[in-house]
Biopython code that builds the backbone (N, CA, C, O; Angstrom):
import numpy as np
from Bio.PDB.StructureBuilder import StructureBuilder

atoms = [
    (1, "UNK", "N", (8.180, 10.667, 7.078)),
    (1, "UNK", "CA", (7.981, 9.233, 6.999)),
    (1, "UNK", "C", (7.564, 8.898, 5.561)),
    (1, "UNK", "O", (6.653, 9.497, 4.991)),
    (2, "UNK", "N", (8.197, 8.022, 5.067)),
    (2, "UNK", "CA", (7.732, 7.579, 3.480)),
    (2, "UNK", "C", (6.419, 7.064, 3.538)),
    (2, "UNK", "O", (6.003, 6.448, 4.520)),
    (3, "UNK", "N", (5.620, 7.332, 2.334)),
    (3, "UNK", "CA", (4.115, 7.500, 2.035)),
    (3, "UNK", "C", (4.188, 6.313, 0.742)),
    (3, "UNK", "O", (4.702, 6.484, -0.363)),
    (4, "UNK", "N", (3.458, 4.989, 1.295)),
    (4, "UNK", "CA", (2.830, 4.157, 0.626)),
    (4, "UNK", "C", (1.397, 4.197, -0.568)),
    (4, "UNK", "O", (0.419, 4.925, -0.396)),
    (5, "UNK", "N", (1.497, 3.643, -1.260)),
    (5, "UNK", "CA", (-0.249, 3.116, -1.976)),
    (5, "UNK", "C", (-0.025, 1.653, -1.741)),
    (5, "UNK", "O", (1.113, 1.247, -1.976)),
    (6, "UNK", "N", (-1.022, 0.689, -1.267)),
    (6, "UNK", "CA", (-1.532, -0.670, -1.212)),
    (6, "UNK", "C", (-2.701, -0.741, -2.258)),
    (6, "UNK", "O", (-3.600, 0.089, -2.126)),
    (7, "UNK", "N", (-2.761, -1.441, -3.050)),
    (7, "UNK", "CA", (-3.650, -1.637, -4.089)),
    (7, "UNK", "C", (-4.306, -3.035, -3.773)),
    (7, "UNK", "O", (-3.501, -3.965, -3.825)),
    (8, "UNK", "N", (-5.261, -3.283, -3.539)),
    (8, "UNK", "CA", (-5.525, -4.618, -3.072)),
    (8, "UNK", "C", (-6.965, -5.189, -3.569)),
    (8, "UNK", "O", (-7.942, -4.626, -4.062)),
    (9, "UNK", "N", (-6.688, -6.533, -3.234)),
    (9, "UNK", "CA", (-7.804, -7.187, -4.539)),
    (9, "UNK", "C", (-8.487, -8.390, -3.466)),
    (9, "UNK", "O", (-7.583, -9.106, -3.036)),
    (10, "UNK", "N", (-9.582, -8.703, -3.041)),
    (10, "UNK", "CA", (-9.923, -10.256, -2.058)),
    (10, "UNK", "C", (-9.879, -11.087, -2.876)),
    (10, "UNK", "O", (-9.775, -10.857, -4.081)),
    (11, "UNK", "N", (-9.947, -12.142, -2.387)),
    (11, "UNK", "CA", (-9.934, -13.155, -2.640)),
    (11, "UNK", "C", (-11.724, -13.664, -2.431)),
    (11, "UNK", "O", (-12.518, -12.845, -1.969)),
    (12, "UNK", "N", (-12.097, -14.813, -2.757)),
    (12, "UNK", "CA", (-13.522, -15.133, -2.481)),
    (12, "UNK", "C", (-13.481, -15.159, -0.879)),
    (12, "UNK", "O", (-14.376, -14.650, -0.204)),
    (13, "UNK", "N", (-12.457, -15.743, -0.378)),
    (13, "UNK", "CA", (-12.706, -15.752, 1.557)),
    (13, "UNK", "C", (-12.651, -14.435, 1.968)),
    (13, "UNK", "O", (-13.373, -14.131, 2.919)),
    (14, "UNK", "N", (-11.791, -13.382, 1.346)),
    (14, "UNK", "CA", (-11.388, -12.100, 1.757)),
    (14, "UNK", "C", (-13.003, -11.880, 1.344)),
    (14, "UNK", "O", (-13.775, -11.772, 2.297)),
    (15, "UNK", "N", (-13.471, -11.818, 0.219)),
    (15, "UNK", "CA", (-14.860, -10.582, -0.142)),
    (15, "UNK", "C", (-15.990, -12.028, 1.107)),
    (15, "UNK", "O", (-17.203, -12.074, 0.906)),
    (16, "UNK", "N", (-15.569, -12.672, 1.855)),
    (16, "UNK", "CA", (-17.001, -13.433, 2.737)),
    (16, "UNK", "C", (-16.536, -12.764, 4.262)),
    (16, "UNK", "O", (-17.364, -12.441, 5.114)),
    (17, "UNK", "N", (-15.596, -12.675, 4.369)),
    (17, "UNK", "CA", (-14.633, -11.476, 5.751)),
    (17, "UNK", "C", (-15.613, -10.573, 5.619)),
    (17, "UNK", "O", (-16.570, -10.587, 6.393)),
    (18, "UNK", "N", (-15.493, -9.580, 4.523)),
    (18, "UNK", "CA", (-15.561, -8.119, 4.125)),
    (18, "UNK", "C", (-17.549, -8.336, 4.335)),
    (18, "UNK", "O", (-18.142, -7.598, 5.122)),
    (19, "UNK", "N", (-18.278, -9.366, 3.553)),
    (19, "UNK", "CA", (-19.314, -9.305, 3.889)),
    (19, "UNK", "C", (-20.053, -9.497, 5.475)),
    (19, "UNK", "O", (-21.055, -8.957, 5.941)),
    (20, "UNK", "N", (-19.062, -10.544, 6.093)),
    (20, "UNK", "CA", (-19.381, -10.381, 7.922)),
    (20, "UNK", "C", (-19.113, -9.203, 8.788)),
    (20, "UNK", "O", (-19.657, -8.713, 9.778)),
    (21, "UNK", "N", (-17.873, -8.873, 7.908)),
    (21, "UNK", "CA", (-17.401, -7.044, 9.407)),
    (21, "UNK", "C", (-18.071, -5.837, 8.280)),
    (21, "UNK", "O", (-18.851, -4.982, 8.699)),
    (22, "UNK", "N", (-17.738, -5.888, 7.116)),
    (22, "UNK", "CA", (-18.510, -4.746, 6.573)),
    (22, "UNK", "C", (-17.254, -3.553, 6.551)),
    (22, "UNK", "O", (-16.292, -3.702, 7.304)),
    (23, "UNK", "N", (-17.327, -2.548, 5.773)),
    (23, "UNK", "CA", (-16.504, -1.779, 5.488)),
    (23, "UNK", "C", (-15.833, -0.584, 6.254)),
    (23, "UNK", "O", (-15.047, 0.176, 5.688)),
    (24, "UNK", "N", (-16.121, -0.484, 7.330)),
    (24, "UNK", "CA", (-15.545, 0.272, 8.358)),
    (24, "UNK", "C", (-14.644, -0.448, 9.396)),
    (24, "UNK", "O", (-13.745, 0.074, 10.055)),
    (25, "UNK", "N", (-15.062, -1.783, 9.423)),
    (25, "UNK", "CA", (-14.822, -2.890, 10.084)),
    (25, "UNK", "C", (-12.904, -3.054, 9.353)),
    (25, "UNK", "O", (-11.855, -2.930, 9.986)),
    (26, "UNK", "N", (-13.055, -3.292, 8.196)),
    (26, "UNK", "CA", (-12.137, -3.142, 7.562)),
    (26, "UNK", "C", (-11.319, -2.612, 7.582)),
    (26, "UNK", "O", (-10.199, -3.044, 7.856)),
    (27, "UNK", "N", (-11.779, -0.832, 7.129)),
    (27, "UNK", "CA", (-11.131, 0.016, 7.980)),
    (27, "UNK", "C", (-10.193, 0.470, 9.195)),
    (27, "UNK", "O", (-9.100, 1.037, 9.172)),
    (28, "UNK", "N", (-11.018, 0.011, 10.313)),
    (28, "UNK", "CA", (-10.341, -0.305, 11.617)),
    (28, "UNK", "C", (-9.277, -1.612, 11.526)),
    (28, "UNK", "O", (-8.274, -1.607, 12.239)),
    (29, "UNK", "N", (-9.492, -2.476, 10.818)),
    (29, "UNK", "CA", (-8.539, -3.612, 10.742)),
    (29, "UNK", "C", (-7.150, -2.961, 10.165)),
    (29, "UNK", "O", (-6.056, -2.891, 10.726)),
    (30, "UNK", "N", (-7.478, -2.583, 9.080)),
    (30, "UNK", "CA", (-5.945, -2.051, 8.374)),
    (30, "UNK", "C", (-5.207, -0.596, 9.097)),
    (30, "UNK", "O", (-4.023, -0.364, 8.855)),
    (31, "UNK", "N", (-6.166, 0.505, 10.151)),
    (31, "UNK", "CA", (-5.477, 1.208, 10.906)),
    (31, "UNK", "C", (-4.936, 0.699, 11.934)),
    (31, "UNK", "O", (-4.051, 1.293, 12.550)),
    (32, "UNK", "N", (-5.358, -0.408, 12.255)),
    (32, "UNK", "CA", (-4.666, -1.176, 13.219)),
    (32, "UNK", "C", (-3.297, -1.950, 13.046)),
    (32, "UNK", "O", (-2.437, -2.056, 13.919)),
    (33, "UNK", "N", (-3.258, -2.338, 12.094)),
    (33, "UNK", "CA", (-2.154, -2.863, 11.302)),
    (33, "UNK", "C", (-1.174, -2.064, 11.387)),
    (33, "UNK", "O", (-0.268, -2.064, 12.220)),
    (34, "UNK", "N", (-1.448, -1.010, 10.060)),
    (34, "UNK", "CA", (-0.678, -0.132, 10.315)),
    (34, "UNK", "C", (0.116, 0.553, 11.392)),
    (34, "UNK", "O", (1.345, 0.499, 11.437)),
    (35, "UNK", "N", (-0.575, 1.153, 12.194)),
    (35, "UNK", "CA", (0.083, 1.327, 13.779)),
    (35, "UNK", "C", (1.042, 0.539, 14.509)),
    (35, "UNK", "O", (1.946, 0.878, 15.272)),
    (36, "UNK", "N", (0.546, -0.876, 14.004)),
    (36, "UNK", "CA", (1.638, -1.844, 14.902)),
    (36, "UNK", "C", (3.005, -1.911, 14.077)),
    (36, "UNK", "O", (3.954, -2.165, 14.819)),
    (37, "UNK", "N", (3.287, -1.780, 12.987)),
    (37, "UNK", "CA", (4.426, -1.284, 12.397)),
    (37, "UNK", "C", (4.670, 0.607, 12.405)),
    (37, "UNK", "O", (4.886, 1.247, 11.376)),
    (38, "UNK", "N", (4.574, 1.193, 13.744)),
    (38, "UNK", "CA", (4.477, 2.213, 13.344)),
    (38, "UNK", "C", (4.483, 3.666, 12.546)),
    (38, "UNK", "O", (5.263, 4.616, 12.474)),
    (39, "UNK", "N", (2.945, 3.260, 11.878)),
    (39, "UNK", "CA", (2.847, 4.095, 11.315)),
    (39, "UNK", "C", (1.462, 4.875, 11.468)),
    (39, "UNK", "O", (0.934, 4.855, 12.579)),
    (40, "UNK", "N", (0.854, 5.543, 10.448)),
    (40, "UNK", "CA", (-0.625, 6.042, 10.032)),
    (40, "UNK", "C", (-0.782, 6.121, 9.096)),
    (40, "UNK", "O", (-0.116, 6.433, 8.109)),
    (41, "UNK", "N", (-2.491, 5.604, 9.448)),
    (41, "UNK", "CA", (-3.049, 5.459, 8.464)),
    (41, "UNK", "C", (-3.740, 6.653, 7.594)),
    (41, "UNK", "O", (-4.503, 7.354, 8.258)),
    (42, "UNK", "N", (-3.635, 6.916, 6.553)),
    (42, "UNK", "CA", (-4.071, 8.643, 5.471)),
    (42, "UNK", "C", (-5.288, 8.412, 4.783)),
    (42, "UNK", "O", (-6.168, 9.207, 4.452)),
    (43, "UNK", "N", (-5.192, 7.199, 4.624)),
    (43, "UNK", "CA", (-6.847, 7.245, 3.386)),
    (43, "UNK", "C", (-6.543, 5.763, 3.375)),
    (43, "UNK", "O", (-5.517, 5.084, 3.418)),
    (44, "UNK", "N", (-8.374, 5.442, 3.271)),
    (44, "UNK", "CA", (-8.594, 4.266, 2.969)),
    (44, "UNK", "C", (-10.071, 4.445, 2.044)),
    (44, "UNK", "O", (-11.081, 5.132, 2.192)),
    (45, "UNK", "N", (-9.565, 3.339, 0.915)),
    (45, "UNK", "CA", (-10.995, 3.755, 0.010)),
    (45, "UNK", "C", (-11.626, 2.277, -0.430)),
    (45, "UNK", "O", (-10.814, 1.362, -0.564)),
    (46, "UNK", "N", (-12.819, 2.042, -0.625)),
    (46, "UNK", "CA", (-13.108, 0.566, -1.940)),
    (46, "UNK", "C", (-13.355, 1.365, -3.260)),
    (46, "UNK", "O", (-13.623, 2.562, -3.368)),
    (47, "UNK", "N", (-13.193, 0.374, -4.287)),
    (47, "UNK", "CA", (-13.509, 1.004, -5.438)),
    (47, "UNK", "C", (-13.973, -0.353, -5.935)),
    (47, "UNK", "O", (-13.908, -1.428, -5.339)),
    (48, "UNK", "N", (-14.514, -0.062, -7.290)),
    (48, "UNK", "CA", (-15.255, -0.660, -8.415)),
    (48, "UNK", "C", (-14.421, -1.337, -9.572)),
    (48, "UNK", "O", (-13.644, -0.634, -10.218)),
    (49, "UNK", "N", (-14.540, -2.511, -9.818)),
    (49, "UNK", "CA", (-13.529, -2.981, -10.812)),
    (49, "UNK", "C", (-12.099, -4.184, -10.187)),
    (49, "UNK", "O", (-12.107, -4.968, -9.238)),
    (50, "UNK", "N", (-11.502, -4.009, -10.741)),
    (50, "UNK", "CA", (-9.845, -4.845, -10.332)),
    (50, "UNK", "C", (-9.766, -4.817, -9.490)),
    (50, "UNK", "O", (-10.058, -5.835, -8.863)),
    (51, "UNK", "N", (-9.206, -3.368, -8.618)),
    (51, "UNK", "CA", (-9.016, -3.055, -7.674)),
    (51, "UNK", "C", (-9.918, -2.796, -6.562)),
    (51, "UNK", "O", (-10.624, -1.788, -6.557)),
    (52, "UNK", "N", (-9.937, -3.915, -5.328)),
    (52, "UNK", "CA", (-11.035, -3.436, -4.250)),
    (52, "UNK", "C", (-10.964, -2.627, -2.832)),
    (52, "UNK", "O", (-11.961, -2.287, -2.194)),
    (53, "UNK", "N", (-9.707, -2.398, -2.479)),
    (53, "UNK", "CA", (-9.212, -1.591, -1.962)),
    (53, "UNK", "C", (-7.943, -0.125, -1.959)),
    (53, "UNK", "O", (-6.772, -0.255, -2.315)),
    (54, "UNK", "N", (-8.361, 0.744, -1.634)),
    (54, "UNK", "CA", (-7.078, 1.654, -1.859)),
    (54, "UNK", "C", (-6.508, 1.847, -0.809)),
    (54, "UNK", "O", (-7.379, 1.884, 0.060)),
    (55, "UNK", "N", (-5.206, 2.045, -0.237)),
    (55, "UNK", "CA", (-4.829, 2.478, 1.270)),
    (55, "UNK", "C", (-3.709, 3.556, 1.109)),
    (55, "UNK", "O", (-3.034, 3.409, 0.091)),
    (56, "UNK", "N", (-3.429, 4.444, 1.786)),
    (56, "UNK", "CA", (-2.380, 5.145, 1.595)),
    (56, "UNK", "C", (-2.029, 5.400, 3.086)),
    (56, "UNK", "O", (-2.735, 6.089, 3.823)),
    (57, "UNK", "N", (-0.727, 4.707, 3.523)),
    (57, "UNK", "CA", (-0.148, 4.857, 4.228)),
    (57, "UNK", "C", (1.454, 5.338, 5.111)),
    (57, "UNK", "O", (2.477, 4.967, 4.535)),
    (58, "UNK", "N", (1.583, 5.893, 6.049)),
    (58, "UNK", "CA", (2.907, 6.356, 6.186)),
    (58, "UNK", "C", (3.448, 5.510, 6.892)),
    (58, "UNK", "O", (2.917, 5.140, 7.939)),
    (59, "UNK", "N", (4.798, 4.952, 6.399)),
    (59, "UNK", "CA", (5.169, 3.683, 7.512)),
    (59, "UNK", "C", (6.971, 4.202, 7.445)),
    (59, "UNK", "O", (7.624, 4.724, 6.542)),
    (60, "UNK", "N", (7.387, 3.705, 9.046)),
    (60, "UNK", "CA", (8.686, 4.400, 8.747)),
    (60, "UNK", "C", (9.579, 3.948, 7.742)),
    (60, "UNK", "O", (10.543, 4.696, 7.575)),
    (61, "UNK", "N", (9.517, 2.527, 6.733)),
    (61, "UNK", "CA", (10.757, 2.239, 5.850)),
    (61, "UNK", "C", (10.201, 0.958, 5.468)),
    (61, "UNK", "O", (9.409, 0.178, 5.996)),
    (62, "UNK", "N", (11.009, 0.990, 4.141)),
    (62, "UNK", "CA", (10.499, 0.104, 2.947)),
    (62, "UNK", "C", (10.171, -1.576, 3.296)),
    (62, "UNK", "O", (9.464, -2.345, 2.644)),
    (63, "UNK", "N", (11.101, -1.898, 4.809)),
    (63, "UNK", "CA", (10.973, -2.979, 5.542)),
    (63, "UNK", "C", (9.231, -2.882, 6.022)),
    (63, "UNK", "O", (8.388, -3.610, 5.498)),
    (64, "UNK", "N", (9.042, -2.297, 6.633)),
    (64, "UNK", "CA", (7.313, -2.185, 7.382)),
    (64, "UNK", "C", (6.679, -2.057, 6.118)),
    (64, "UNK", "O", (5.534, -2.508, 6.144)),
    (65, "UNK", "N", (7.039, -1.587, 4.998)),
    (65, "UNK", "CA", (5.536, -1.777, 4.217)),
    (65, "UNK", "C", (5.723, -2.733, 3.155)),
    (65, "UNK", "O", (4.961, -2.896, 2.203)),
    (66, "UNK", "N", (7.211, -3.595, 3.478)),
    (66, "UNK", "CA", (7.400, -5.087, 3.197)),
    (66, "UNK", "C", (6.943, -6.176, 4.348)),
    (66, "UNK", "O", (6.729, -7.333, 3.985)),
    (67, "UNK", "N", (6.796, -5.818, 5.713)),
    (67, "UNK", "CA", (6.137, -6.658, 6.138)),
    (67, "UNK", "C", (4.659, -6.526, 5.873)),
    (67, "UNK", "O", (4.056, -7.591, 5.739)),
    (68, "UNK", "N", (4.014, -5.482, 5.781)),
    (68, "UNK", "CA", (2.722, -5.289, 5.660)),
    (68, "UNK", "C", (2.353, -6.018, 4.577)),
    (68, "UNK", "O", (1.638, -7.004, 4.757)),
    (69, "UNK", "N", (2.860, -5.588, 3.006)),
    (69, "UNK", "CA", (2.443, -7.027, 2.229)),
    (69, "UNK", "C", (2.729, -8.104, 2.400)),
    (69, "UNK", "O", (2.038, -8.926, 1.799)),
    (70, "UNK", "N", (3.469, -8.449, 2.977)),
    (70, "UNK", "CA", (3.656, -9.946, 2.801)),
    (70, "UNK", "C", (2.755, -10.566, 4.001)),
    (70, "UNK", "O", (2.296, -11.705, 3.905)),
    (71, "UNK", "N", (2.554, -9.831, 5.021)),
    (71, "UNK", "CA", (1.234, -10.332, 6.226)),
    (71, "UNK", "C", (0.262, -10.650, 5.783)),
    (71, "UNK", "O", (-0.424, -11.669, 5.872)),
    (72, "UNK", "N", (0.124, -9.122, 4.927)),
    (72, "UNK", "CA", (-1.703, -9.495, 4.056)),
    (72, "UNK", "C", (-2.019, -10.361, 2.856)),
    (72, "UNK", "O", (-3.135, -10.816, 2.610)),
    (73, "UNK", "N", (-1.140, -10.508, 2.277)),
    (73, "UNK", "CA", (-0.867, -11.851, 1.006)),
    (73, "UNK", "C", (-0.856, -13.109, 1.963)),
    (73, "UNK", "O", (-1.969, -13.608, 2.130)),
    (74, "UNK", "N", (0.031, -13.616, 2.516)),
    (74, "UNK", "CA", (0.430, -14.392, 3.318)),
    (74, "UNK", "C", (-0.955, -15.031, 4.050)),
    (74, "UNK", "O", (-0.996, -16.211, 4.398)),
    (75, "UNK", "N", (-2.276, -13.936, 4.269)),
    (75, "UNK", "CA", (-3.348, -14.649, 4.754)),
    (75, "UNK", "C", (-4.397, -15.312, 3.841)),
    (75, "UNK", "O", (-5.346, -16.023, 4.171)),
    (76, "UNK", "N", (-3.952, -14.863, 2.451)),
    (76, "UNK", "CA", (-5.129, -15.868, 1.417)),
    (76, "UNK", "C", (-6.230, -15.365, 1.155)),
    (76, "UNK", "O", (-6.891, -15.927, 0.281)),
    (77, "UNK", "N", (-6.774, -14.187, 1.799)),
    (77, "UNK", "CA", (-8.082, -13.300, 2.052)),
    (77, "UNK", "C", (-7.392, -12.373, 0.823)),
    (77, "UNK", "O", (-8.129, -12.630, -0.129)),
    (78, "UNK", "N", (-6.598, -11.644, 0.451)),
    (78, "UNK", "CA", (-5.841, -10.282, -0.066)),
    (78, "UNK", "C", (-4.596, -10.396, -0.886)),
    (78, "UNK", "O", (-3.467, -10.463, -0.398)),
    (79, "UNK", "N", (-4.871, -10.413, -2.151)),
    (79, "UNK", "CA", (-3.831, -10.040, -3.027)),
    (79, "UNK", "C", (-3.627, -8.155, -3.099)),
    (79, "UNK", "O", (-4.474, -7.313, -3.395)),
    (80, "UNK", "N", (-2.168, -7.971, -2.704)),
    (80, "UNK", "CA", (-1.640, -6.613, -2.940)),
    (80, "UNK", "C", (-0.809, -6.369, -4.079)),
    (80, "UNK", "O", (-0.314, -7.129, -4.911)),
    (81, "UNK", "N", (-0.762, -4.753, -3.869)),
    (81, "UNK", "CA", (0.469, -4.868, -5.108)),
    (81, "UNK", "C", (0.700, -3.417, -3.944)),
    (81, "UNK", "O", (-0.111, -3.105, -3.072)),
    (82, "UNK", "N", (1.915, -2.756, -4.215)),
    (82, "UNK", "CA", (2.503, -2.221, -2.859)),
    (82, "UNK", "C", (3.234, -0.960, -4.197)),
    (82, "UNK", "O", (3.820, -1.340, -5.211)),
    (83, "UNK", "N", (2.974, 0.605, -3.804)),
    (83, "UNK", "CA", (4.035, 1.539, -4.695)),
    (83, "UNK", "C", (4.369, 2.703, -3.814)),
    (83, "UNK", "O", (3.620, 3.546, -3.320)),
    (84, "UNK", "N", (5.875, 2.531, -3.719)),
    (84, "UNK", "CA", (6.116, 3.908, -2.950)),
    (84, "UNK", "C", (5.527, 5.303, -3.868)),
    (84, "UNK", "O", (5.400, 5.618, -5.051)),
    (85, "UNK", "N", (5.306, 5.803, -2.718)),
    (85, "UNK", "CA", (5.121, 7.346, -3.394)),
    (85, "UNK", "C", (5.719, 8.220, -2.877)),
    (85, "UNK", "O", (5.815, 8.368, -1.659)),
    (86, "UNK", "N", (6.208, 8.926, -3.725)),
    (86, "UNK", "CA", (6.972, 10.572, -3.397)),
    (86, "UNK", "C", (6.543, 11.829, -3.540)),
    (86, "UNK", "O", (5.499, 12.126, -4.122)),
    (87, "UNK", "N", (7.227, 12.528, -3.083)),
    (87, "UNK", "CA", (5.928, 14.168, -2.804)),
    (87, "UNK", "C", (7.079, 15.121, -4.262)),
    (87, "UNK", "O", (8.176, 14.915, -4.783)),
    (88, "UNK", "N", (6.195, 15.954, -4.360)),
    (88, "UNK", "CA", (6.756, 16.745, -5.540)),
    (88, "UNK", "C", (7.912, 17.602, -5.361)),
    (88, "UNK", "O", (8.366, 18.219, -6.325)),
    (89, "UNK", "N", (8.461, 17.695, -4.123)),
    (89, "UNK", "CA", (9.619, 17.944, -3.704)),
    (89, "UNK", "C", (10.813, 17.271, -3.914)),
    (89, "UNK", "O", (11.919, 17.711, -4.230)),
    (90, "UNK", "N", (10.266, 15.648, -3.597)),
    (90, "UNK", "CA", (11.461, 14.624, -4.064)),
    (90, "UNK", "C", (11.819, 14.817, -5.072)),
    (90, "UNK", "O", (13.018, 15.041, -5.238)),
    (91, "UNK", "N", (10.592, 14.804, -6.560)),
    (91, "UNK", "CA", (10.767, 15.000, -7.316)),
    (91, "UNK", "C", (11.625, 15.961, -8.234)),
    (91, "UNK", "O", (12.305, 15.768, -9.242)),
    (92, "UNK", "N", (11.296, 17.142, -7.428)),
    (92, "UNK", "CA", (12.495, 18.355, -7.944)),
    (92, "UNK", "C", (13.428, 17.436, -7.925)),
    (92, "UNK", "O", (13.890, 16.845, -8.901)),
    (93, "UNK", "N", (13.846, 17.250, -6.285)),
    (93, "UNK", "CA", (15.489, 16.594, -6.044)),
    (93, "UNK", "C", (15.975, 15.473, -7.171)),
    (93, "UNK", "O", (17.161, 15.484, -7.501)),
    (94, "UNK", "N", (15.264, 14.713, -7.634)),
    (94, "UNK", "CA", (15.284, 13.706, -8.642)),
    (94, "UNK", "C", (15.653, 14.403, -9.602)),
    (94, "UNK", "O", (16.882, 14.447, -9.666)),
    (95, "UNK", "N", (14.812, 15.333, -10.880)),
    (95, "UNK", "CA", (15.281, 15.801, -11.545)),
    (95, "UNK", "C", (16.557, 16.546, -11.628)),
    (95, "UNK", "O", (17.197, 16.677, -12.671)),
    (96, "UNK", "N", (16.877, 17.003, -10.537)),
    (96, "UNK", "CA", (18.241, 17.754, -10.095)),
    (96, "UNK", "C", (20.170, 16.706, -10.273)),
    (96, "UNK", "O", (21.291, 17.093, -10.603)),
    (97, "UNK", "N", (19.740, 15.673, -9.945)),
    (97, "UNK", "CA", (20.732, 14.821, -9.774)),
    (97, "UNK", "C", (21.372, 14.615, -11.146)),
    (97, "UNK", "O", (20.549, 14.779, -12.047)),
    (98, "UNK", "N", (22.422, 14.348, -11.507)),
    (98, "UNK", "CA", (22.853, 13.640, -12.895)),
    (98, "UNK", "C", (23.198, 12.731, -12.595)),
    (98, "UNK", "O", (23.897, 12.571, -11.594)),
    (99, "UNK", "N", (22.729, 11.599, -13.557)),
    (99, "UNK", "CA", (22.630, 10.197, -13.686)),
    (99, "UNK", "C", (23.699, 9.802, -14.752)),
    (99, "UNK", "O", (23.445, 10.499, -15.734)),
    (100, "UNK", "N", (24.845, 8.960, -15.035)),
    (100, "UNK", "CA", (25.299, 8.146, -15.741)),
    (100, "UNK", "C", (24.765, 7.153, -16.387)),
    (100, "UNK", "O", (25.105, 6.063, -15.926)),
    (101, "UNK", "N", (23.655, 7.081, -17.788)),
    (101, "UNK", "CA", (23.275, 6.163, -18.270)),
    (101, "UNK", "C", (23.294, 6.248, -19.795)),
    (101, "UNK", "O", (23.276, 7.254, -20.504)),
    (102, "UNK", "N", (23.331, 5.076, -20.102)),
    (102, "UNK", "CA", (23.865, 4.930, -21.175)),
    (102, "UNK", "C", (22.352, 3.745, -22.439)),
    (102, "UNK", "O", (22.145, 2.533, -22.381)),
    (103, "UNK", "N", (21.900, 4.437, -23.046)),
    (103, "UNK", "CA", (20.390, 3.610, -23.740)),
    (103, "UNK", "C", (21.035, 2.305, -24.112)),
    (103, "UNK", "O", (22.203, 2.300, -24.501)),
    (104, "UNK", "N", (20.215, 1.009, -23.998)),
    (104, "UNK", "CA", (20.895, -0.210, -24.957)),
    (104, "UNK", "C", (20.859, 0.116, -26.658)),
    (104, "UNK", "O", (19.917, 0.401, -27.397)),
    (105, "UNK", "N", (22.057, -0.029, -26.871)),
    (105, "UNK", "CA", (22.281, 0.229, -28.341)),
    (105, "UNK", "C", (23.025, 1.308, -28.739)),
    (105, "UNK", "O", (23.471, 1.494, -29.871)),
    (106, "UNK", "N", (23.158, 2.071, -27.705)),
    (106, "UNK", "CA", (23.652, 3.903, -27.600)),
    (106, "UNK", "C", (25.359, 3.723, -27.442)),
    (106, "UNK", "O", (26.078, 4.718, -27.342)),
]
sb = StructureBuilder()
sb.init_structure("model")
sb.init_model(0)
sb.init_chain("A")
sb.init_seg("    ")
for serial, (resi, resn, name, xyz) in enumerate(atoms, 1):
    if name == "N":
        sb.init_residue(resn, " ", resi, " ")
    sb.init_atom(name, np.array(xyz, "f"), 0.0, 1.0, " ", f" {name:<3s}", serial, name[0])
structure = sb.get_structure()
């Protein structure tokens, strides 16, 4: 199943949410989410700075973790920013492929 990062930021209503349920509360909100587009949830973190949430999730396809941002934007509480991630295996496969490209100016 493809493996998400959600990078996410509140809003002033989102950080007055976060101060009534509190951070586990949270927690349970976004494994819940998740699930209903089936998937699971891998890690959930807060951090310090820009960014106030981390999530890393497995959702089956780029549609579910396009509905997932646009649910959580869409409520005014949560600005996201959404990055697939790939495992170092893909990566081999990536490097492996030949690409047809051509630099501007080349």
């Amino acid at each position: 199943m493809p493996k998400y990062l959600f990078e996410s930021s509140f809003t002033n209503e989102g950080v007055k949410g976060l101060l009534r349920e509190g951070g586990s509360g949270r927690t349970g909100a976004v494994e819940q989410t998740v699930a209903s587009l089936g998937g699971r949830l891998e890690a959930f973190y807060f951090g310090f700075g820009e960014t106030d949430t981390y999530v890393i999730a497995d959702l089956p396809d780029n549609a579910s973790a396009a509905a997932l941002a646009l649910s959580v934007t869409a409520s005014g509480a949560v600005v996201t920013k959404t990055t697939v991630l790939i495992t170092p295996e893909e990566m081999d496969a990536a490097t492996k492929k030949t690409v047809a490209y051509r630099a501007p100016g080349a």
